[in-house]
C-alpha positions as CSV (number, residue, x, y, z in Angstrom):
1,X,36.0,71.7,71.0
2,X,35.8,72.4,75.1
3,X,32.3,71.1,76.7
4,X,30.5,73.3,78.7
5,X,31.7,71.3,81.9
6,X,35.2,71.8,81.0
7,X,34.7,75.4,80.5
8,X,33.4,75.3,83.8
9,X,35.9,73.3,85.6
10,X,38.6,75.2,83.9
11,X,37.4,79.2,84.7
12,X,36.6,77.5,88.2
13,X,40.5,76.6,88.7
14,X,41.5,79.8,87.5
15,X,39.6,81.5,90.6
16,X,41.3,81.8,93.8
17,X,39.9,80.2,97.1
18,X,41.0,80.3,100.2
19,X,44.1,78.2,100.6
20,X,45.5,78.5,96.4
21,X,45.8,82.3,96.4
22,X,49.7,81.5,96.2
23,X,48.5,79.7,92.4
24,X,46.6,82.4,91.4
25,X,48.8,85.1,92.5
26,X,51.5,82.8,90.2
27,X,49.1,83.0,86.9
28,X,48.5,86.7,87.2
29,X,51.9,87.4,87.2
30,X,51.6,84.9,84.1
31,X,49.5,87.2,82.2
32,X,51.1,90.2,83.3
33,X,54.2,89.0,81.6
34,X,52.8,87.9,78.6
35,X,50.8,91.2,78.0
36,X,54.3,93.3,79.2
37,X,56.0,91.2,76.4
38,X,53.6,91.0,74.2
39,X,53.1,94.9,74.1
40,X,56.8,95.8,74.1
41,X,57.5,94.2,71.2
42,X,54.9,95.6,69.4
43,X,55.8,99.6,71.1
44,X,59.7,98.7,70.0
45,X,59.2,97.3,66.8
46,X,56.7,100.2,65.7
47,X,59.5,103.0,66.9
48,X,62.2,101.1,65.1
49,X,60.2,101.1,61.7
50,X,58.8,104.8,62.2
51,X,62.6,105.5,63.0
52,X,63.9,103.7,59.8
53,X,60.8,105.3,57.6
54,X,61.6,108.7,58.8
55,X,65.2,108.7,58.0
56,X,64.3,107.6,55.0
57,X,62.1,109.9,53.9
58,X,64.1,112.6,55.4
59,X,67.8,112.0,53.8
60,X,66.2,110.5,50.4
61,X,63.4,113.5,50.4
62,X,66.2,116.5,50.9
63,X,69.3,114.3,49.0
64,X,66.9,112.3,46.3
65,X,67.7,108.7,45.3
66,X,70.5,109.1,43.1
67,X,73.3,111.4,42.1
68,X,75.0,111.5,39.1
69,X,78.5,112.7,39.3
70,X,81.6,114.0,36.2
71,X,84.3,111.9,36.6
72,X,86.6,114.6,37.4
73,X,85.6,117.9,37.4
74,X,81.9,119.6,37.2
75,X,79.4,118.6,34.5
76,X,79.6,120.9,32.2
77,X,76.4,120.0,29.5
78,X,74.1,119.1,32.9
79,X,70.9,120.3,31.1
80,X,71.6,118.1,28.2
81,X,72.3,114.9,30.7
82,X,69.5,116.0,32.8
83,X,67.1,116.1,30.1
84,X,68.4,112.4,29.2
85,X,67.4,110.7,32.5
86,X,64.5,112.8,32.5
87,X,63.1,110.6,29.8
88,X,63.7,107.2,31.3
89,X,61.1,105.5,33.0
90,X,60.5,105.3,36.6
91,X,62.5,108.6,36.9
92,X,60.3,111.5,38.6
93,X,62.9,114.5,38.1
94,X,66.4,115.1,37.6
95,X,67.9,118.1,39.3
96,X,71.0,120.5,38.5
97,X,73.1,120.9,41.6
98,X,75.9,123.0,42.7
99,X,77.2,122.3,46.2
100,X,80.2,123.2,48.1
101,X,81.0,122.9,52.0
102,X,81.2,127.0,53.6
103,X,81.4,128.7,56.6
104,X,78.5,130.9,57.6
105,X,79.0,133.8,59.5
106,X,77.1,136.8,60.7
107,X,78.2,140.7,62.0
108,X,76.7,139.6,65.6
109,X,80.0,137.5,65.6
110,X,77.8,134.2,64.8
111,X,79.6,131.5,63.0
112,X,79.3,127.9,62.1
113,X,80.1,125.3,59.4
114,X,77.7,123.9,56.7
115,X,76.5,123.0,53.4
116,X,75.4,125.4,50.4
117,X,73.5,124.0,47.8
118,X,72.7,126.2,44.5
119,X,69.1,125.0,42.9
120,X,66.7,126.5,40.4
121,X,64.0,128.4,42.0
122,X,61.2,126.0,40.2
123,X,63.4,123.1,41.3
124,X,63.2,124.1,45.2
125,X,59.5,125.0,45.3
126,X,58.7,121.4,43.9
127,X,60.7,119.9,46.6
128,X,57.8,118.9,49.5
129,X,60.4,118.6,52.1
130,X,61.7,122.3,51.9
131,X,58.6,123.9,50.0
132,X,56.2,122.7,52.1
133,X,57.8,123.1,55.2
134,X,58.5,126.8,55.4
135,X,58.2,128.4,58.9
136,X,59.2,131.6,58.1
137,X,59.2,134.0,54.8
138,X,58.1,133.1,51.5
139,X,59.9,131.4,48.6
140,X,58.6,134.2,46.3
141,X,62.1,136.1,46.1
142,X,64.4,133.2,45.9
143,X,65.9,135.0,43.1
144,X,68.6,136.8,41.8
145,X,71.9,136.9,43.3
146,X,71.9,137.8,46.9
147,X,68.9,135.5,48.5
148,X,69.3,132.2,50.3
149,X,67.3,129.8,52.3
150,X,68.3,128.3,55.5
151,X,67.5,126.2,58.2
152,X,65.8,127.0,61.5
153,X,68.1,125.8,63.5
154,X,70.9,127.3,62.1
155,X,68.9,130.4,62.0
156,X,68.5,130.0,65.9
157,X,72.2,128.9,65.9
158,X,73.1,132.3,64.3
159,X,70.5,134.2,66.3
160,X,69.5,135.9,63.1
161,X,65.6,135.5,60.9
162,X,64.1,136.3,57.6
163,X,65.6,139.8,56.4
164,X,69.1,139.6,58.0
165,X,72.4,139.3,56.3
166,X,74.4,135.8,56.5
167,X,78.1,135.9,55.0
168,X,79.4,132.9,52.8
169,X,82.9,132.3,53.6
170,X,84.0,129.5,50.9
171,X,87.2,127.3,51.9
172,X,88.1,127.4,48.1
173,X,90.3,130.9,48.1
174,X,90.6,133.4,45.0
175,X,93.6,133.8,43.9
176,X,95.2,137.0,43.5
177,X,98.6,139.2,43.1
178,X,98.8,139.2,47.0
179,X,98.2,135.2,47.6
180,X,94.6,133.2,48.2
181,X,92.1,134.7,49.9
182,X,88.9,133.4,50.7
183,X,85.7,134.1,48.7
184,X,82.9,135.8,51.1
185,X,79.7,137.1,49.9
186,X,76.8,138.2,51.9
187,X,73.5,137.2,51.4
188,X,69.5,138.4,52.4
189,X,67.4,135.1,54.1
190,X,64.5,135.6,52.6
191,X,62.5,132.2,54.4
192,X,63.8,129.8,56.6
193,X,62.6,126.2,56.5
194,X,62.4,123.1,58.8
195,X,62.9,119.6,57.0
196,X,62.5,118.2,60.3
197,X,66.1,116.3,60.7
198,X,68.7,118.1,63.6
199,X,71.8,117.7,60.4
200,X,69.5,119.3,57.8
201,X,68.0,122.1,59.7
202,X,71.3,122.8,61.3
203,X,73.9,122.9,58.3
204,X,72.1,123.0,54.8
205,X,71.2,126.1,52.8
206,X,70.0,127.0,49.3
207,X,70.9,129.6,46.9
208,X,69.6,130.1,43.5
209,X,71.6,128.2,40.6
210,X,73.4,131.0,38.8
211,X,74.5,132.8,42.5
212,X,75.9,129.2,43.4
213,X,77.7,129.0,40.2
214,X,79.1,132.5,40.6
215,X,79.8,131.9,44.4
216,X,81.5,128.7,43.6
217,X,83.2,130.0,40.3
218,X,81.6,126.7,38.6
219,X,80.0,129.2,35.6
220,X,78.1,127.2,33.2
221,X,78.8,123.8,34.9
222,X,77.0,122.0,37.8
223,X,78.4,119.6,40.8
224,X,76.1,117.1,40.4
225,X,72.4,116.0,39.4
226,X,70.3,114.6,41.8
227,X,67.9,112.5,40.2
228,X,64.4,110.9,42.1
229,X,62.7,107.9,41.1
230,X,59.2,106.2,41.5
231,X,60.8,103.4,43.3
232,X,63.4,103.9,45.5
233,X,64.3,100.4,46.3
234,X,64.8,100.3,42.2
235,X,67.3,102.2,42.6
236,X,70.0,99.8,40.8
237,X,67.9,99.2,37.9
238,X,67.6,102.8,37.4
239,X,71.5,103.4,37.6
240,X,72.3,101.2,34.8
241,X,69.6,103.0,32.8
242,X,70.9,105.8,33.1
243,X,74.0,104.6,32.5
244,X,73.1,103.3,29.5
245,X,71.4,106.6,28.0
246,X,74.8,108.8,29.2
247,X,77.3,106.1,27.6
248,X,79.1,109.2,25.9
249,X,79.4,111.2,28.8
250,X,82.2,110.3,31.5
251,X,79.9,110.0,34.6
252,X,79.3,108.1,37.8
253,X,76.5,107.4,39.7
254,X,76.1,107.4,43.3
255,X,72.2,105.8,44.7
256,X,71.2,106.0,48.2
257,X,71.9,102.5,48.9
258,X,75.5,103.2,48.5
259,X,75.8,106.5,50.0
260,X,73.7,105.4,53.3
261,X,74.3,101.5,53.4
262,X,76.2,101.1,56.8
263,X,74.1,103.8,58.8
264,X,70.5,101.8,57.5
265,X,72.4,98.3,58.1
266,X,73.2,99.3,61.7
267,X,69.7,100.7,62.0
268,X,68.4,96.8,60.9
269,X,71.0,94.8,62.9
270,X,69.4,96.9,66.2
271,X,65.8,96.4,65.1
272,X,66.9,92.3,64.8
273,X,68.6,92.3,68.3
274,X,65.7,94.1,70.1
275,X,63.3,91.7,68.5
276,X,65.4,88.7,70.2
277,X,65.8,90.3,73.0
278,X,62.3,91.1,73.7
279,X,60.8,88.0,72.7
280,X,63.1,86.5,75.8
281,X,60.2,88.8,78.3
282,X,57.5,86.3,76.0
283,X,59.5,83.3,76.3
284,X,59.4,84.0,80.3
285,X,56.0,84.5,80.7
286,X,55.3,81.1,79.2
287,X,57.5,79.6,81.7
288,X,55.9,81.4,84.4
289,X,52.8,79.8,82.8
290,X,54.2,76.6,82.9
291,X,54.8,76.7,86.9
292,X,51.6,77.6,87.5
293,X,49.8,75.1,86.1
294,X,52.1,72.6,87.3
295,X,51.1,73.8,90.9
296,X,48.1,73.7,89.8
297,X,48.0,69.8,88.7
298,X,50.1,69.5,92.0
299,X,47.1,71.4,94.2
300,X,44.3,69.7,92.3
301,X,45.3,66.0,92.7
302,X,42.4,65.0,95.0
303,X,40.2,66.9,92.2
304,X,41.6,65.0,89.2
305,X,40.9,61.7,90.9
306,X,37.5,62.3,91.5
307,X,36.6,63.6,88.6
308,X,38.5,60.8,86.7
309,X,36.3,58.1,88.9
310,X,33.0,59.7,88.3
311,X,33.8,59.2,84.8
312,X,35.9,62.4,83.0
313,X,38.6,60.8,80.7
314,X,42.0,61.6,80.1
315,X,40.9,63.9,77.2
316,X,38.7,65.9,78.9
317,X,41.2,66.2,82.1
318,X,43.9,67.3,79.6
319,X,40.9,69.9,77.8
320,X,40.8,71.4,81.3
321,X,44.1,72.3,81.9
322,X,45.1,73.3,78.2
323,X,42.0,75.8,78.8
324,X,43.3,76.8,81.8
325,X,46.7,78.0,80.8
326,X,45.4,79.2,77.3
327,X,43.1,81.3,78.7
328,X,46.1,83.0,80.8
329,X,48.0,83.1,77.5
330,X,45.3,84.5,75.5
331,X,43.7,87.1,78.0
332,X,47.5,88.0,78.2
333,X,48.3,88.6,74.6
334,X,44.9,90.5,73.7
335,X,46.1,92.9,76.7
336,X,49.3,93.0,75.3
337,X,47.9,94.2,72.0
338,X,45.9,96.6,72.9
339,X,48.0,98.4,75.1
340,X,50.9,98.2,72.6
341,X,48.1,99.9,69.9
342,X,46.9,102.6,71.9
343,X,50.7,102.9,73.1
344,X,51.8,103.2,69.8
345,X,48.9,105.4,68.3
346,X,49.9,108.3,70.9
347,X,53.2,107.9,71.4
348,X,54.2,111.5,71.3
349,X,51.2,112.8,73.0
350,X,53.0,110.2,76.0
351,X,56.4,111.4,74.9
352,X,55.3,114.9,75.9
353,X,53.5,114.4,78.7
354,X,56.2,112.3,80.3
355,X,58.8,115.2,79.3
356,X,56.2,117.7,81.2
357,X,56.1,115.4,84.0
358,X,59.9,115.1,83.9
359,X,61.4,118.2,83.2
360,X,64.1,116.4,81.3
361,X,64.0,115.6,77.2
362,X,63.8,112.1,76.8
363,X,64.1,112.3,72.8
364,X,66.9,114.7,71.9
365,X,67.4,116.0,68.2
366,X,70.8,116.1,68.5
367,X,70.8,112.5,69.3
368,X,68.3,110.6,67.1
369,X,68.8,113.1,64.5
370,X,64.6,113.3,64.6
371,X,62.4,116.1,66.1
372,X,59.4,113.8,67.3
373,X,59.5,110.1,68.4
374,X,57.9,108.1,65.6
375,X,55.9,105.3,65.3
376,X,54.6,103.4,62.2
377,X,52.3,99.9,62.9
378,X,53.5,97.2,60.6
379,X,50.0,94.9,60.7
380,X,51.7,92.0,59.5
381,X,54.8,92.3,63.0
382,X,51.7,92.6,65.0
383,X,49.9,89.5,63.8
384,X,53.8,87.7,63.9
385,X,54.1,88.9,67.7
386,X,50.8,88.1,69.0
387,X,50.9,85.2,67.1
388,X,53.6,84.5,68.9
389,X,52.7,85.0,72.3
390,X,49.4,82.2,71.4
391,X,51.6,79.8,70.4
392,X,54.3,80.2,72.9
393,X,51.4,80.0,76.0
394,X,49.9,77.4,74.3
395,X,53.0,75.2,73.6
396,X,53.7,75.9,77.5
397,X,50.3,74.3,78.3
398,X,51.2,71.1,77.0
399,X,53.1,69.2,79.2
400,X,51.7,70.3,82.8
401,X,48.0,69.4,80.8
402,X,49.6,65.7,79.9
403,X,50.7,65.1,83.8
404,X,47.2,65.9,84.7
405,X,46.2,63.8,82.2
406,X,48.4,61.0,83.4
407,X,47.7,61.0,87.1
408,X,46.1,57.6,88.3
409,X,43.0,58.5,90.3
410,X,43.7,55.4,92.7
411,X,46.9,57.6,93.6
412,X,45.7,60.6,93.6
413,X,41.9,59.2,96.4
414,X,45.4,58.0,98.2
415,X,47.4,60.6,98.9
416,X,44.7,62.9,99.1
């Protein structure tokens, strides 16, 4: 496509001499912006979908994909129904849940609100999230009717650990011939887990079924059963399965979609906005690349005209400037990449070292609900951005390349 004398010519412009530093200083700062941009996007983007797939896998891993629900009330037959939608397809499991919001409290004087959740022993050790993420104590003695789970953050909250007493204190009171009083129970931590979220590590604890049913005087019945599926973006199909196969039973069903739709939207409208945003620092660079070559055509008049009358045509005098500014553009965006890759591969090892460095936290759990920055690389955003960045250096190549073309060497021997 490019001769070997336009190759030349074209590498030769890009060179400073003594005289057109000013030019080249200009296209440096070219393809500084274009790798700047060009990595960016690819850093941001990568954080935004790592943020999304964590929260996803977080709330959906700890609160499963769908809840089904009595329509006033507790389920009462919740082993029959649970064995129902146990038997549909694309359902993995279907779990009896009883749940109730408590106040935890300890005798160092400790206390905070949360979230008790009453599961079958079998049930909890299959869930990855909790089972496999154990920091402390076993899940051996989750048993019986005075053993609980808890977070470590809570546990850190409470300053208490595996072995100490934690007291229930249920806003639900028991009533009696002297008025309502509230229902406390205490009860052992036998392991204490970290799902990796700041809300579930901080307010969420388990007890086994039948002490949750006694605790929350819901004997025989369950709140709710949380059901996971092989698909979670299936989701709807699923509902109306199930709805199908519990047509007897007065229920409602709750999916994840419905429960978490506004917090995931918000998370997509800022993952749009940054992308526009970003691509402006792109979009810049290209004009940056623009006024550099059209210094360029402007410095290399004299050049053009002698080149023209020793017999280069127009096309190979336009070759030679959409060579030049390409390669700006192109050495740009392959910078751009790779920086944004290796960026992106060791983002928390950077994350870490910068907080080192610091002294300060840049990522807070309290904040991004997260305990690590994440980061996953969608191929196909990459190939869009630095896709991207080539066409937008080459489109800017155009029109400077065309006035070069244009110039009439008679002018240009004239003015030289």
């Amino acid at each position: 496509m490019f001769s070997a004398f336009e190759r030349a010519v074209a590498f030769r412009y890009l060179r400073a001499r003594k005289g057109e530093r000013f030019v080249s200083v200009i296209a440096i700062f070219s393809l500084v912006g274009i790798a700047l941009g060009v990595a960016t996007l690819i850093i941001v983007m990568s954080v935004m979908n790592g943020f999304r797939q964590e929260l996803l896998g977080r709330i959906l891993g700890l609160n499963g994909h769908l809840g089904v629900f009595a329509d006033a009330g507790n389920l009462r037959d919740f082993d029959d129904i649970a064995a129902r939608i146990r038997r549909l397809p694309g359902v993995v499991s279907a779990t009896p849940l009883v749940e109730g919001q408590v106040l935890f409290t300890t005798e160092n004087g400790g206390a905070t609100g949360g979230l008790a959740r009453g599961i079958r022993p079998d049930d909890l050790r299959g869930r990855p999230l909790i089972a496999g993420n154990i920091r402390a104590g076993s899940l051996q003695g989750f048993s019986g009717d005075d053993a609980i789970v808890i977070g470590t953050r809570l546990a850190r909250r409470l300053n208490i650990g595996v072995g100490d007493k934690i007291t229930l204190v249920s806003p639900q009171g028991r009533a009696t011939v002297v008025g309502t009083i509230p229902r406390l129970k205490a009860y052992t931590v036998i392991a204490l887990f970290e799902a990796g979220m700041q809300e579930y590590d901080a307010t969420y604890v388990f007890l086994p079924l039948d002490a949750a049913q006694v605790y929350f005087q819901a004997r025989d019945a369950a709140t709710q059963i949380e059901v996971f599926v092989q698909d979670p973006t299936r989701v709807r199909q699923v509902s109306r399965e199930i709805w199908s196969a519990t047509r007897d039973r007065p229920v409602r069903i709750l999916d994840w979609q419905d429960s978490n739709s506004s917090f995931f939207n918000a998370v997509q409208v800022e993952r749009n906005v940054m992308f526009l945003i970003l691509t402006l620092i792109i979009i810049v660079a290209a004009f940056n690349i623009v006024s550099s070559l059209i210094m360029l055509v402007k410095d290399k008049g004299r050049d053009i005209a002698v080149l023209r009358t020793v017999g280069a045509t127009k096309g190979s005098i336009l070759r030679i400037f959409l060579l030049a500014g390409a390669s700006i553009g192109v050495a740009g965006t392959l910078i751009g990449f790779l920086i944004g890759m290796v960026f992106c591969l060791n983002i928390e090892n950077i994350r870490q070292f910068l907080q080192s460095l610091t002294g300060t936290e840049l990522f807070s759990p309290e904040v991004y609900f997260l305990t690590r920055l994440p980061a996953v690389v969608d191929y196909r955003e990459v190939a869009q951005v630095v896709g991207m960045g080539l066409g937008l250096s080459l489109l800017a190549t155009i029109y400077p390349s065309w006035r070069a073309a244009r110039l009439d060497p008679v002018e240009g021997l004239r003015n030289a």
